[in-house]
Backbone bond lengths (Angstrom), bond angles and torsions (degrees), N, CA, C in turn:
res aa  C-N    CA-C-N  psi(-1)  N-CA   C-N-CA  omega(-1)  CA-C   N-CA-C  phi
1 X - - - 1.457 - - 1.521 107.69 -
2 X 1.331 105.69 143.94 1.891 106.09 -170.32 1.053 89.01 -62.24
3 X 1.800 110.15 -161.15 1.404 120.89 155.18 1.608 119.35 -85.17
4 X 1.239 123.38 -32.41 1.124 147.11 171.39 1.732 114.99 -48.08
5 X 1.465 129.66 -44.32 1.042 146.30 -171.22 1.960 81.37 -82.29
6 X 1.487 110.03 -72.41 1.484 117.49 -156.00 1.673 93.74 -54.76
7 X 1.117 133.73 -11.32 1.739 133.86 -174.02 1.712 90.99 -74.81
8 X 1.335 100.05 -57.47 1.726 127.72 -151.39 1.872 95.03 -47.02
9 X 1.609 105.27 -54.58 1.011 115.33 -140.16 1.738 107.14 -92.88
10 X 2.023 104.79 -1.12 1.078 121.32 163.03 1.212 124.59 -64.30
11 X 1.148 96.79 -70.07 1.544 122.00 161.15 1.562 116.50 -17.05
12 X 1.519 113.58 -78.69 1.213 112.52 168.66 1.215 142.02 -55.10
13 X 1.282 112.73 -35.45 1.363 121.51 147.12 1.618 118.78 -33.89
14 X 1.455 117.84 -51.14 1.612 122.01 -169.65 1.547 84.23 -88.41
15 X 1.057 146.55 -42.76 1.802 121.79 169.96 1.415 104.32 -46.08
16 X 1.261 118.13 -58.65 1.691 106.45 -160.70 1.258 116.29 -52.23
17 X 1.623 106.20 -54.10 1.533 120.08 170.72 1.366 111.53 -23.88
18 X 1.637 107.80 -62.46 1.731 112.66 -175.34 1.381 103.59 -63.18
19 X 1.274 132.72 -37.59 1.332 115.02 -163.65 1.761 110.99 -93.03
20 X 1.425 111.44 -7.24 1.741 101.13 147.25 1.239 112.36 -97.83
21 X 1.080 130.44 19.86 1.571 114.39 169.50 1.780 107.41 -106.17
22 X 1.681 102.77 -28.71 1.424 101.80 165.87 1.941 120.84 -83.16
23 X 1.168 77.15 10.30 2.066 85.40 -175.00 1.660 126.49 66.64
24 X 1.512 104.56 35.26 1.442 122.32 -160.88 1.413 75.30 -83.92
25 X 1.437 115.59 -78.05 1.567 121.33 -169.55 1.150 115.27 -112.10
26 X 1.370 116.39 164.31 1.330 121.02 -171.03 1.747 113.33 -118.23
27 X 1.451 113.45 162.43 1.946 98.85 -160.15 1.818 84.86 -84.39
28 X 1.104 129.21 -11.46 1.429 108.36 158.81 2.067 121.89 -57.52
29 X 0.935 90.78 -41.95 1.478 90.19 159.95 1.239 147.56 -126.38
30 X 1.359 88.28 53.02 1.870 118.27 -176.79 1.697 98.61 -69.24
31 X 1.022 120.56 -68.13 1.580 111.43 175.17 1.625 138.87 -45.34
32 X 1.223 105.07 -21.07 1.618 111.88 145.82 0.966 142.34 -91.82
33 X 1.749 105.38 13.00 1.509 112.20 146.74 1.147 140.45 -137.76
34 X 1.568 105.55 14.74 1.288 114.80 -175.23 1.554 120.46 -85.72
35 X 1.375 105.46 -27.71 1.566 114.96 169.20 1.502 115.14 -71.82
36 X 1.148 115.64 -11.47 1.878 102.88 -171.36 1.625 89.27 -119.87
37 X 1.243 120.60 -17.01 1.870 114.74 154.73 1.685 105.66 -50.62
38 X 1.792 107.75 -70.64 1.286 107.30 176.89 1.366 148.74 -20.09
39 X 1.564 88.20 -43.16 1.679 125.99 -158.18 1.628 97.85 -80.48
40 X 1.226 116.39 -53.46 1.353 144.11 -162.41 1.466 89.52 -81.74
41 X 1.240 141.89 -62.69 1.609 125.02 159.13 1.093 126.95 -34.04
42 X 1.194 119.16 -57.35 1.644 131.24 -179.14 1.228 117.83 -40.37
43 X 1.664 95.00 -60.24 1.594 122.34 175.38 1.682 115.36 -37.40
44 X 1.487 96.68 -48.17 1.871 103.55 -152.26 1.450 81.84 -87.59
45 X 1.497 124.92 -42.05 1.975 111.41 -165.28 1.387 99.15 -63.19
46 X 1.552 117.90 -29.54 1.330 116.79 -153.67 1.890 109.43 -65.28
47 X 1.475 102.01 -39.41 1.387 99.55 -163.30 1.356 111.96 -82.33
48 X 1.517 111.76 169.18 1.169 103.38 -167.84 1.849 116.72 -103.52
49 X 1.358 103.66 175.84 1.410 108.68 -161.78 1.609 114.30 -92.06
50 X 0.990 97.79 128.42 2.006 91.62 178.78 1.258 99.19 -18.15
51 X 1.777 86.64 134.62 1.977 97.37 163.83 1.896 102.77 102.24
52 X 1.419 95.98 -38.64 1.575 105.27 -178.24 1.431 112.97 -83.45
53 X 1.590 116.08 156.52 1.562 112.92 -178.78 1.796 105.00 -122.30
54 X 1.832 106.46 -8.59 1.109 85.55 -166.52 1.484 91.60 -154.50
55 X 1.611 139.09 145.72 1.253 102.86 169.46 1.950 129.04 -83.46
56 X 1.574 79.22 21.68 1.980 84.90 172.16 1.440 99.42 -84.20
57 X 1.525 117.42 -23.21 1.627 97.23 -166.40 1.491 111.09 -94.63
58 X 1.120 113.50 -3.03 1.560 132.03 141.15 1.223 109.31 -28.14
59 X 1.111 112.99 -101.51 1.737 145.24 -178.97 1.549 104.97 -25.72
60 X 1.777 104.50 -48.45 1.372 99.04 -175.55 1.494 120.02 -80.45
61 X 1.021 107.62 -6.04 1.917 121.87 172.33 1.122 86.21 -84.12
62 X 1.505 140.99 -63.86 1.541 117.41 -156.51 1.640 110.25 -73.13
63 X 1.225 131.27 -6.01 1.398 130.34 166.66 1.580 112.48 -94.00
64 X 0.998 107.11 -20.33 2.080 95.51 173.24 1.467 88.48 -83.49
65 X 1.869 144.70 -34.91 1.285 106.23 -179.90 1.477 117.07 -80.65
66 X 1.066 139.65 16.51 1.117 135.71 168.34 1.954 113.91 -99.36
């Protein structure tokens, strides 16, 4: 798993958490929402940020500063 996916899939995880601990959802129906939480993470980290065309040319700025 990239790092990007393993970020994604943190994330959603700590939404779900909050939303059975606030009683949004229940772990009976954790599976009808954990994939379109995911998805919707993935989605928003995935794209890129003004100025950017791709998220490879991302990646490749963060490896020439290192």
């Amino acid at each position: 798993m990239d790092k990007l996916k393993a970020q994604a899939l943190q994330v959603a995880k700590e939404i779900m958490v909050k939303f059975i601990e606030g009683g949004r959802i229940s772990p009976a129906n954790f599976a009808d929402y954990f994939k379109p939480i995911y998805s919707e993470v993935l989605r928003t980290i995935s794209e890129p940020t003004p100025g950017e065309t791709a998220r490879g040319e991302h990646e490749a700025k963060e490896q020439r500063k290192s």
